[in-house]
C-alpha positions as CSV (number, residue, x, y, z in Angstrom):
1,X,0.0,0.0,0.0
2,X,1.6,3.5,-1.0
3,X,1.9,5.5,1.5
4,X,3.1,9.2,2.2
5,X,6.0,9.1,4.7
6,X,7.9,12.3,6.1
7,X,12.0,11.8,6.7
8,X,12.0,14.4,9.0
9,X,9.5,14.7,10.2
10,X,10.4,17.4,13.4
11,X,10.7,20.2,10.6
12,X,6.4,20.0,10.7
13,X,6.5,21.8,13.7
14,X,7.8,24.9,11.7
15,X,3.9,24.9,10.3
16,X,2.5,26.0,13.8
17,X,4.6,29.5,14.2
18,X,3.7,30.1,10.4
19,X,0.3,29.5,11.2
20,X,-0.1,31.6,13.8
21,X,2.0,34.4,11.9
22,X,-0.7,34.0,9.0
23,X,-3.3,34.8,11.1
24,X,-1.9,37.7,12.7
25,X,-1.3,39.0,9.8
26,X,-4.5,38.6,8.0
27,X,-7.0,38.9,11.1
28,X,-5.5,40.4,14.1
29,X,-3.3,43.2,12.9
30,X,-6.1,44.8,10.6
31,X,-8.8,44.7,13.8
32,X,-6.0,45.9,16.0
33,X,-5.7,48.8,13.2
34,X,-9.0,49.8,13.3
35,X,-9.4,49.8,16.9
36,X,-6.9,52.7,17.3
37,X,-7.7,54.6,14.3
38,X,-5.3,56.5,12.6
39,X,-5.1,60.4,12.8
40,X,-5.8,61.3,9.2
41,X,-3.2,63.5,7.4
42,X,-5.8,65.7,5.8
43,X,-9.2,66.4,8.1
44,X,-12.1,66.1,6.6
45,X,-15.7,67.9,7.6
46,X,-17.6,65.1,7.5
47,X,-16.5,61.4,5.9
48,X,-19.7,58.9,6.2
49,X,-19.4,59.0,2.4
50,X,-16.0,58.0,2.5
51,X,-17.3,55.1,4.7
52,X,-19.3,54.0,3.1
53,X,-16.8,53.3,0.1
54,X,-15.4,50.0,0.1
55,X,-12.3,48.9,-0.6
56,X,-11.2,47.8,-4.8
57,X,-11.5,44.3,-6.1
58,X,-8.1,45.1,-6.7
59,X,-6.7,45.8,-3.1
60,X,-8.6,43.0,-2.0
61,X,-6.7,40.6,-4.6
62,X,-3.6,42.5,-3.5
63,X,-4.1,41.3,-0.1
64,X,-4.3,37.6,-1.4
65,X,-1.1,38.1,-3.4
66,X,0.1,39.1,-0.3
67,X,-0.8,35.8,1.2
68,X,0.6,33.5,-1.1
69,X,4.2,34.5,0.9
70,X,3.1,32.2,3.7
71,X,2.0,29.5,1.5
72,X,5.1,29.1,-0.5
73,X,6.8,29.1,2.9
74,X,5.0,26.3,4.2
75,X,5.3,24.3,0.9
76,X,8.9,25.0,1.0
77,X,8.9,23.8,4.6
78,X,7.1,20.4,3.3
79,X,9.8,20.0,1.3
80,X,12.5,19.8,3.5
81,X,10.8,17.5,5.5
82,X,11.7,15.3,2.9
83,X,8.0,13.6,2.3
84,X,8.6,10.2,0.6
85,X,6.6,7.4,-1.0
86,X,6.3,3.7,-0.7
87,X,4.8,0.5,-1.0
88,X,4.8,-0.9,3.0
89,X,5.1,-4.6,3.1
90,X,5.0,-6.9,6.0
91,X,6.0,-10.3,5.8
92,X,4.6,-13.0,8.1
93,X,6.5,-15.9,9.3
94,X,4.3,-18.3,11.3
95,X,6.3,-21.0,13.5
96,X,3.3,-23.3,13.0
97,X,1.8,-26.8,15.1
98,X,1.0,-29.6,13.3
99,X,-1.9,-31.4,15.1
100,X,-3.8,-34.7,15.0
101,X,-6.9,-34.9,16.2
102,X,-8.2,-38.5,17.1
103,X,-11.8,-39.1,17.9
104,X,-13.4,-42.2,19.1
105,X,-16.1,-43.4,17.1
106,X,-17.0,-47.0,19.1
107,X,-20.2,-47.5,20.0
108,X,-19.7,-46.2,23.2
109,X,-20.3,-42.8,21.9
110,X,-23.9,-43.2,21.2
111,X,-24.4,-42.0,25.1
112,X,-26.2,-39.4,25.6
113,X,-24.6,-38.0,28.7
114,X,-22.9,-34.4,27.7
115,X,-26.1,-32.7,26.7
116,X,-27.7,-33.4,30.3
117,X,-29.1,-30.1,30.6
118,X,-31.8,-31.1,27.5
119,X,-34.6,-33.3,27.4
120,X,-33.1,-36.9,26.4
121,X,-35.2,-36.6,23.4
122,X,-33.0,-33.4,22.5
123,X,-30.1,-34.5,23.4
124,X,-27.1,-35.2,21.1
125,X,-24.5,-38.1,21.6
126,X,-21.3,-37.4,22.1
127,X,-19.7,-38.2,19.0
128,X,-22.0,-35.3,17.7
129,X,-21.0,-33.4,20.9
130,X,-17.7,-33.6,20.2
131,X,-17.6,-33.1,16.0
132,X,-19.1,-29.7,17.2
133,X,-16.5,-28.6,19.5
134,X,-13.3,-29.8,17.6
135,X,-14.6,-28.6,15.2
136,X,-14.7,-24.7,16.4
137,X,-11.4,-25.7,17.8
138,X,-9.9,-26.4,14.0
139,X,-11.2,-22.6,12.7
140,X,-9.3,-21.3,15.6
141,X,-6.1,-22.9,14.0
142,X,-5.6,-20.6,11.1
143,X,-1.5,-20.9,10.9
144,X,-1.5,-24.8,11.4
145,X,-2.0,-27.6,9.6
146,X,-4.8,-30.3,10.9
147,X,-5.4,-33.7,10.5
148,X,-7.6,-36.2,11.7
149,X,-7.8,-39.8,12.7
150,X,-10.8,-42.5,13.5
151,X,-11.1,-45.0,15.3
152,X,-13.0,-48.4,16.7
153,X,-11.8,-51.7,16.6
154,X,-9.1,-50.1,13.9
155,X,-7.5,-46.9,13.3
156,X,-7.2,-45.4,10.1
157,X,-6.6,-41.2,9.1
158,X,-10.0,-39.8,7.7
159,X,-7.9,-36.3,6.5
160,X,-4.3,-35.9,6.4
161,X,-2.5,-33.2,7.7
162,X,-3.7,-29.8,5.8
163,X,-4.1,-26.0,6.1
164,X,-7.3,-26.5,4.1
165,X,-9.1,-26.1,7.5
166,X,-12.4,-26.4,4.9
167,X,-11.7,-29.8,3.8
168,X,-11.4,-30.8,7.5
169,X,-14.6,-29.9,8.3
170,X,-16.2,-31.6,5.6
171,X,-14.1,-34.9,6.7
172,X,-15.2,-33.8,10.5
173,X,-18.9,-34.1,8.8
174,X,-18.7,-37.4,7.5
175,X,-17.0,-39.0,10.7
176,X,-20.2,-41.7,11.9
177,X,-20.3,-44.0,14.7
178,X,-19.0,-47.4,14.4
179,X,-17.3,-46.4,10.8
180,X,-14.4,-47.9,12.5
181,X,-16.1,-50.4,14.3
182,X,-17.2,-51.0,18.0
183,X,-14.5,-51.2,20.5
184,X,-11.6,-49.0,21.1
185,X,-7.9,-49.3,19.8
186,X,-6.4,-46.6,21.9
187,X,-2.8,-48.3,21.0
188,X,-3.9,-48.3,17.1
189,X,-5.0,-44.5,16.9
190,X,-2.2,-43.6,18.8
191,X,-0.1,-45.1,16.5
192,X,-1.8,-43.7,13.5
193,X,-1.3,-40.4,14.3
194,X,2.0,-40.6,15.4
195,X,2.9,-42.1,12.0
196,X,1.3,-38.8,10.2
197,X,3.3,-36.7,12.3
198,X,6.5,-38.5,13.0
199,X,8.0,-37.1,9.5
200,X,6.7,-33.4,10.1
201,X,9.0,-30.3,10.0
202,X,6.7,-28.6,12.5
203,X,8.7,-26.8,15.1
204,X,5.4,-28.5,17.9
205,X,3.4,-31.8,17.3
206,X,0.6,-32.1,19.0
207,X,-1.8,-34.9,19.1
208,X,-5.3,-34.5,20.9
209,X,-6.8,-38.0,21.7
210,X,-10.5,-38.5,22.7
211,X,-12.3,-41.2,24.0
212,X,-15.2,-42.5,26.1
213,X,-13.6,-46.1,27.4
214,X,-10.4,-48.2,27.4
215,X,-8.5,-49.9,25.2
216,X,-9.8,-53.3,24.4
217,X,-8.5,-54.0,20.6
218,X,-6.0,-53.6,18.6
219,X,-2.1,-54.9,18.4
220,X,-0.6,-51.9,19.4
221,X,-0.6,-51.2,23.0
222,X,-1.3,-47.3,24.5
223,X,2.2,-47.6,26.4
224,X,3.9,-48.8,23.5
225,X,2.4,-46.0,21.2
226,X,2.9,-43.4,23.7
227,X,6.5,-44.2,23.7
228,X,6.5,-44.0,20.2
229,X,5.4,-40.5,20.3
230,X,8.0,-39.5,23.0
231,X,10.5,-40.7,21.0
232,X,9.1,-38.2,17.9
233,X,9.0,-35.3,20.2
234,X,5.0,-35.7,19.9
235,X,3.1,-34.0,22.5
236,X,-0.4,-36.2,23.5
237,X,-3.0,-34.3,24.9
238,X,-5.8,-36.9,26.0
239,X,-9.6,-36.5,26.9
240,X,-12.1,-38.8,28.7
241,X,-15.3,-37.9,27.7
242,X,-18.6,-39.0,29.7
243,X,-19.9,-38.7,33.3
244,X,-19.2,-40.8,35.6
245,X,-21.5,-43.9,36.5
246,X,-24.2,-45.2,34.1
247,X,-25.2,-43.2,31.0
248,X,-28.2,-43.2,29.2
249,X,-28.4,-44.9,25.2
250,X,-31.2,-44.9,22.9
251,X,-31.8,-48.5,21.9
252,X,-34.4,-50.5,19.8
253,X,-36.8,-52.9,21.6
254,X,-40.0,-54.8,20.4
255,X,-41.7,-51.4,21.6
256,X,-39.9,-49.1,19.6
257,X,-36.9,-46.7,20.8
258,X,-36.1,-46.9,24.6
259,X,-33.7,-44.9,26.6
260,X,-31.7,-47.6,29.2
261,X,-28.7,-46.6,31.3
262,X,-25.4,-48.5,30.8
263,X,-21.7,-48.1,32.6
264,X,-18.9,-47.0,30.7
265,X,-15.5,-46.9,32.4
266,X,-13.2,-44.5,31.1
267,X,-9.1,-45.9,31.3
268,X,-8.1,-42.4,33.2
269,X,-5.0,-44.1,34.3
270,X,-3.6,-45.4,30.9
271,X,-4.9,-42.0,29.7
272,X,-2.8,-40.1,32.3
273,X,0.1,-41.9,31.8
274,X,0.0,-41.7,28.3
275,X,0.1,-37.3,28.5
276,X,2.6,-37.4,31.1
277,X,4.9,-39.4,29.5
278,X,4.9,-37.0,26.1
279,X,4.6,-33.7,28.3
280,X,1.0,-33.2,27.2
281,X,-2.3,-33.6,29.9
282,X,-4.8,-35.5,30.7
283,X,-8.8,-34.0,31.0
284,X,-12.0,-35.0,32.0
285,X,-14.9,-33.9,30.4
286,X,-18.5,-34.8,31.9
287,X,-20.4,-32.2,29.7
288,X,-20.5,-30.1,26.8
289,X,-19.2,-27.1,28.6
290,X,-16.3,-28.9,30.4
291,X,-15.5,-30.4,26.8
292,X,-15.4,-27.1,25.3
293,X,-13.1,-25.6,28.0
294,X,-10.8,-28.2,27.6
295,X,-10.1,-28.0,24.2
296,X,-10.0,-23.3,25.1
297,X,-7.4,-24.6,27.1
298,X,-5.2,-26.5,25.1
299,X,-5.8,-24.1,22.5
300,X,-3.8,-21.3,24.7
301,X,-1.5,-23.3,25.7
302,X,0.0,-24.3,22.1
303,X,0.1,-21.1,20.4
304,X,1.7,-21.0,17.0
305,X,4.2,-18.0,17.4
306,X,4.1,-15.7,14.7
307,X,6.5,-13.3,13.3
308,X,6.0,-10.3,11.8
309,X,8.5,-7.8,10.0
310,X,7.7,-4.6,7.9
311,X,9.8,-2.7,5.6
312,X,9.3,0.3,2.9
313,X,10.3,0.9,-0.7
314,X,10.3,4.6,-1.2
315,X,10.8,7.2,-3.3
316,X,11.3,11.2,-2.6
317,X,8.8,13.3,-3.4
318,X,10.0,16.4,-2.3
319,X,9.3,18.4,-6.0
320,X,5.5,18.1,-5.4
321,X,5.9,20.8,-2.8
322,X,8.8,22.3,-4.3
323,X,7.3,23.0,-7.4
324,X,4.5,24.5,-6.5
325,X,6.4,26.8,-4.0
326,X,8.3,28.4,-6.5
327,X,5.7,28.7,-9.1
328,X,3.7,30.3,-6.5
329,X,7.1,32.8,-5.2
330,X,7.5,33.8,-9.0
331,X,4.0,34.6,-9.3
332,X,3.9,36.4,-6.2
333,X,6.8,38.4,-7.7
334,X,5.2,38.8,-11.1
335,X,1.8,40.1,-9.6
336,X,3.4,42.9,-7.5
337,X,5.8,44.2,-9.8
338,X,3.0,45.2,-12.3
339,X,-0.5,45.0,-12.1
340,X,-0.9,45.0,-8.4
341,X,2.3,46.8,-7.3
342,X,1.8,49.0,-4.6
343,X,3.2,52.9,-4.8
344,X,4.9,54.8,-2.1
């Protein structure tokens, strides 16, 4: 963007005196004048006639002539304050976070626990529950690439790693319970994510884990993938998500849909363990507000740094006021000496 920039900027100041100077001149000096009066050389009788003449077009011009002194002084005085023109340009460097996110999509997660505060008929499970928040939590994540990882009985990546924050959401759309199957490979995801991030040039990996239960699949243990991940440098953030006790499922019967309560243990231990050992934490999340504050949280504590630095490309522009300063001096001078010179 161009911009008009003034060197020096301290030679501005010289406008303020000149200002005040014009106005003395113009306004103060006159009414000061006609406030004393002047003894007249030659006395007249009576002069109401004589006031009531006004002054020529001519002197009045004069008068503006007169003026155009100050002007070219305070154009001359923009030009030495050497006014200059560029193109500013910043250039952003961004120290960015490459994160996982993996979300549990067992069966587990057809509870209908988080949204407590709603009638059970309007209540959402928490796979929907949690779609809604990560998802918020991806837009916030401008400067970083995001990926994202299912699982069940398996792990596989439903989005690779990608600034196209767009194309995460509509994989974050799609992700349905039991795509994966129904029990839960902590070890499997783990590893899954670890092996999308393990070749990343990030200066942070993150991975933020979810899940309602404990691991009961998979070939890959959650101690064995968690020290995979310390040995990337992989930070593991885990959640448990559900209350605690029994929670309620919508489930068919001979008499159509019928809410029963089931228990679902959550592995908090494993799931400690697990952050502590990659430097990460562990949460608990019993409803939709506790879920949402967890991932505020982790959000301000991995903050891509960003750098900023500015420079200008400019050029001097110093004849735009210089110019017109002397054009305006000569036609002072021109104006004077003839047509509107004054006589002694």
């Amino acid at each position: 963007m161009n911009e008009l920039y003034f060197a020096d900027r301290w030679l501005l100041w010289i406008l303020v005196p000149l200002f005040v100077l014009w106005v003395a001149a113009w306004w103060v000096l006159p009414w000061l004048a006609r406030r004393r009066g002047r003894q007249a050389a030659v006395r007249y009788s009576n002069i109401d006639t004589l006031k009531r003449l006004r002054p020529s077009r001519r002197i009045v011009i004069r008068r503006f002539v007169e003026g155009l002194r100050i002007l070219t002084i305070a154009l001359l005085v923009l030009a030495m304050a050497r006014p200059q023109t560029g193109r500013k340009q910043t250039q952003v460097r961004t120290e960015g976070i490459d994160i996982v996110l993996v979300l549990d999509t067992s069966g587990s997660m057809q509870a209908l626990d988080l949204d407590a505060d709603r009638p059970i008929n309007r209540r959402r499970n928490r796979l929907q529950v949690a779609k809604e928040v990560v998802e918020e939590f991806v837009q916030g994540r401008a400067n970083d690439q995001v990926g994202l990882v299912v699982f069940g009985n398996e792990a596989f990546t439903q989005c690779p790693l990608t600034l196209d924050h767009g194309i995460v959401a509509t994989f974050l759309e799609g992700i349905e319970i039991g795509m994966a199957g129904d029990a839960t490979a902590i070890g499997s995801a783990l590893g899954t994510a670890v092996k999308r991030l393990r070749d990343s040039q990030a200066e942070s990996k993150v991975i933020i884990l979810l899940t309602d239960g404990r691991s009961n699949a998979g070939a890959l243990s959650p101690q064995k993938a968690a020290e995979i991940a310390e040995t990337f440098g992989i930070k593991v953030y885990t959640i448990g998500a559900g209350t605690r006790g029994k929670a309620p499922f919508v489930v068919d019967s001979l008499f159509g849909k019928q809410v029963v309560y089931e228990s679902v243990e959550i592995d908090e231990k494993t799931l400690g363990d697990i952050a502590e050992r990659t430097g990460g934490r562990y949460f608990r999340a019993e409803d939709t507000s506790a879920l949402e504050s967890i991932y505020e949280e982790i959000d301000e504590m991995e903050k891509t740094e960003i750098k900023t630095s500015s420079y200008m490309e400019y050029n001097e522009q110093f004849r735009r006021f210089l110019i017109p300063a002397l054009a305006l001096l000569l036609l002072e001078v021109v104006l004077l000496g003839t047509r509107y010179r004054k006589l002694p």
